[in-house]
C-alpha positions as CSV (number, residue, x, y, z in Angstrom):
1,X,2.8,94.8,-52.5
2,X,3.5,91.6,-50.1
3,X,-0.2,92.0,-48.7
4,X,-1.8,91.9,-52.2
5,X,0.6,89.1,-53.2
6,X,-0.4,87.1,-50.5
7,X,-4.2,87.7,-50.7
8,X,-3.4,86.3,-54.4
9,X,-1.5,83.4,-53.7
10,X,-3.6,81.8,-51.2
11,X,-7.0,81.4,-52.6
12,X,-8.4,80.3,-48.8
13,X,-6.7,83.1,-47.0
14,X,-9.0,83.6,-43.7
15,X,-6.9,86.8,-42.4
16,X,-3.9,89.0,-43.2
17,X,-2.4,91.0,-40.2
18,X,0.1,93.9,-40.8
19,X,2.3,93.2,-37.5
20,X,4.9,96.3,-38.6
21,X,6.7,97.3,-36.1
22,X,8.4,96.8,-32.7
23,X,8.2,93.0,-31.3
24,X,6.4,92.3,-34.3
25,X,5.8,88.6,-35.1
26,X,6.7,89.3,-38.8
27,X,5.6,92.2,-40.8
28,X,2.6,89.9,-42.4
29,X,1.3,87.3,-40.8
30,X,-1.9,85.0,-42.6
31,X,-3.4,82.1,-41.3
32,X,-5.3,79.8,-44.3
33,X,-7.4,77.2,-43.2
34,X,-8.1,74.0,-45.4
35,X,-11.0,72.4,-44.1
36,X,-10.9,69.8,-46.2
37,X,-7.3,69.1,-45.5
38,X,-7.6,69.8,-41.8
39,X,-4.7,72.4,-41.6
40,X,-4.1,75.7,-40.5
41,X,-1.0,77.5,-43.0
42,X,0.4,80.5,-40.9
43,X,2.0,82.9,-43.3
44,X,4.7,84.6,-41.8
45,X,6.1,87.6,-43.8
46,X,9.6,89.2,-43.3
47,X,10.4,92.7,-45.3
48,X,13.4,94.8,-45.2
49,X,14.3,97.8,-47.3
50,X,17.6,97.7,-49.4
51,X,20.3,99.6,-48.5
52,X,20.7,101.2,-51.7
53,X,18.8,102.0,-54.6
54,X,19.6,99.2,-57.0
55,X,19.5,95.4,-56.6
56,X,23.1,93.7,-55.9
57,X,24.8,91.4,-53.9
58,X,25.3,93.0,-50.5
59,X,25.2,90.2,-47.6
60,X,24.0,93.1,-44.9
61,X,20.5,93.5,-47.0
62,X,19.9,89.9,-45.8
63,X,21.0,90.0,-42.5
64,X,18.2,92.0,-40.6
65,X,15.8,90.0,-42.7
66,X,17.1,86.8,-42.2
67,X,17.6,87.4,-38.3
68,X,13.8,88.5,-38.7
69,X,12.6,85.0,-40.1
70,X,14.5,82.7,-37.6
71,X,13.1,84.8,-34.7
72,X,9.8,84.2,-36.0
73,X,10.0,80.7,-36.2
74,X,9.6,80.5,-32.3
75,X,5.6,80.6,-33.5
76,X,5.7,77.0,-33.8
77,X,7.1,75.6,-30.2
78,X,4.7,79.0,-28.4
79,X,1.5,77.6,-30.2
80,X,-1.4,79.1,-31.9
81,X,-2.6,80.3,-28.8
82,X,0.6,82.5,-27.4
83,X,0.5,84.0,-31.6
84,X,-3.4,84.7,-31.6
85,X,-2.8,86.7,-28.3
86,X,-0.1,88.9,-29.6
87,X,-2.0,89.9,-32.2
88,X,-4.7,90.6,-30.4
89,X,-2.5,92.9,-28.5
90,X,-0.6,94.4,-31.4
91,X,-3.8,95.0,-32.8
92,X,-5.1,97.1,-30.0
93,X,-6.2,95.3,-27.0
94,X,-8.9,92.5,-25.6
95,X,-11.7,94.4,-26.5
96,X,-12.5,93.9,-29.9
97,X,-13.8,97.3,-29.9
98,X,-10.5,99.1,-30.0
99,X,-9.2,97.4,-33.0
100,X,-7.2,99.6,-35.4
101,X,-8.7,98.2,-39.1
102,X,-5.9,99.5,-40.7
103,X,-3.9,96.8,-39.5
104,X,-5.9,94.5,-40.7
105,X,-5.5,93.7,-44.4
106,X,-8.5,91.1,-44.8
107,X,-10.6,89.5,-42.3
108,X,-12.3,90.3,-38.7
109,X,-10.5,90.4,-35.3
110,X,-13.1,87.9,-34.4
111,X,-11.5,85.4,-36.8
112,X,-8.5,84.9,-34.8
113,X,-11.1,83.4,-32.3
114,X,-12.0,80.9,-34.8
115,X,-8.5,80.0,-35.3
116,X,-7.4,79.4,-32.1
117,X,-10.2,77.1,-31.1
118,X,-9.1,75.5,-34.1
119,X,-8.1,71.8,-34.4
120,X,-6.3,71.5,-37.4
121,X,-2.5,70.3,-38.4
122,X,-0.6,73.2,-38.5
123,X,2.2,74.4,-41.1
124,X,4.3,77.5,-42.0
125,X,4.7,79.8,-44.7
126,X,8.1,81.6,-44.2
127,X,8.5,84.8,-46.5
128,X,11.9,86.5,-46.3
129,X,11.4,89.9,-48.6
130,X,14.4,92.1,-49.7
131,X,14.2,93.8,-52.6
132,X,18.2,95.0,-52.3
133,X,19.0,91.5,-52.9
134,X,19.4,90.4,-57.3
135,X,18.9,87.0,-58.2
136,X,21.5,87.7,-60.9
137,X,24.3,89.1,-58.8
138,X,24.1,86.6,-56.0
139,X,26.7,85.0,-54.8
140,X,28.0,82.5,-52.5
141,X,28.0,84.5,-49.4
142,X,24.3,85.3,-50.0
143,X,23.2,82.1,-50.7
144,X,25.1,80.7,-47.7
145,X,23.4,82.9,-45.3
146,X,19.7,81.7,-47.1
147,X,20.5,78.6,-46.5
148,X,21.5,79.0,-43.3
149,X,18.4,80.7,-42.8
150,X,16.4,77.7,-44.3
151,X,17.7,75.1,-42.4
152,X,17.1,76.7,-39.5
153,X,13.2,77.5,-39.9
154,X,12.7,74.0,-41.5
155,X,14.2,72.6,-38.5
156,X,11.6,75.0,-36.4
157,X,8.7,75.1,-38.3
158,X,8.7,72.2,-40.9
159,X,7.8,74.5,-43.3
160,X,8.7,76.0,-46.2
161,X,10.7,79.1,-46.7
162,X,10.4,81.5,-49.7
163,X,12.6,84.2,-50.8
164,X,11.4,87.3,-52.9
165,X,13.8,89.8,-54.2
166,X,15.0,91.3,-57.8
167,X,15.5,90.2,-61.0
């Protein structure tokens, strides 16, 4: 769902890793490059499953995620370069031969080349995901952990932060 929502939202969307899994970066991660702007937007996507079936206000649904999205925010102060390498590596190795496609979910290996030599202002997309979480039910616990959250990646990254859950 996240991957087609992001190939939606940003019309410019150069490439759309599936990190998932172990020392992942985030679960998505999107670069858009604005040429006439002169930036480079890394999308950084966090998911997390909900604990239970329906949407509610549990704080530990937000947790995991949250933890997820501050951790990620290190991408800014490691640079492009550090991030283009560990996906190069999560994607299989330095030969561009070995590349698993199903991690990729639009784009070429080779445009993380391009990126990188890029010279562009760069900004952050932070995407926390968690489904568990109603925007009816929550509260002030939940809402004090976001914020939390957001404060801290906008002091990181300068970027914006996004949170996607239930009705």
């Amino acid at each position: 769902y996240m991957a087609n929502y992001i190939k939606k939202k940003y019309e410019d969307l150069l490439i759309l890793i599936d990190d998932d899994g172990p020392h992942e970066s985030a679960d998505l991660v999107g670069f858009v490059v604005d040429k006439v702007k002169k930036t480079l937007t890394i999308i950084l996507v966090h998911c997390k499953f909900s604990s239970k079936k329906t949407p509610g206000a549990r704080v530990k649904d937000l947790y995991e995620v949250c933890g997820q999205a501050a951790r990620g925010a290190k991408w800014r102060s490691k640079g492009i370069s550090k991030l283009v390498a560990h996906l190069k590596r999560r994607l299989g190795d330095e030969d561009t031969s070995n590349y698993k496609d199903y991690k990729l979910e639009k784009g070429q290996p080779s445009d993380l080349d391009a990126i990188q030599d890029s010279h562009y202002e760069i900004k952050f997309d932070t995407y926390i995901v968690q489904p568990g979480l109603s925007k009816k039910q929550c509260g002030e616990d939940q809402l004090l952990l976001l914020a939390s959250a957001e404060s801290y990646i906008f002091h990181e990254t300068k970027g914006a932060f996004y949170v996607i859950c239930s009705k």
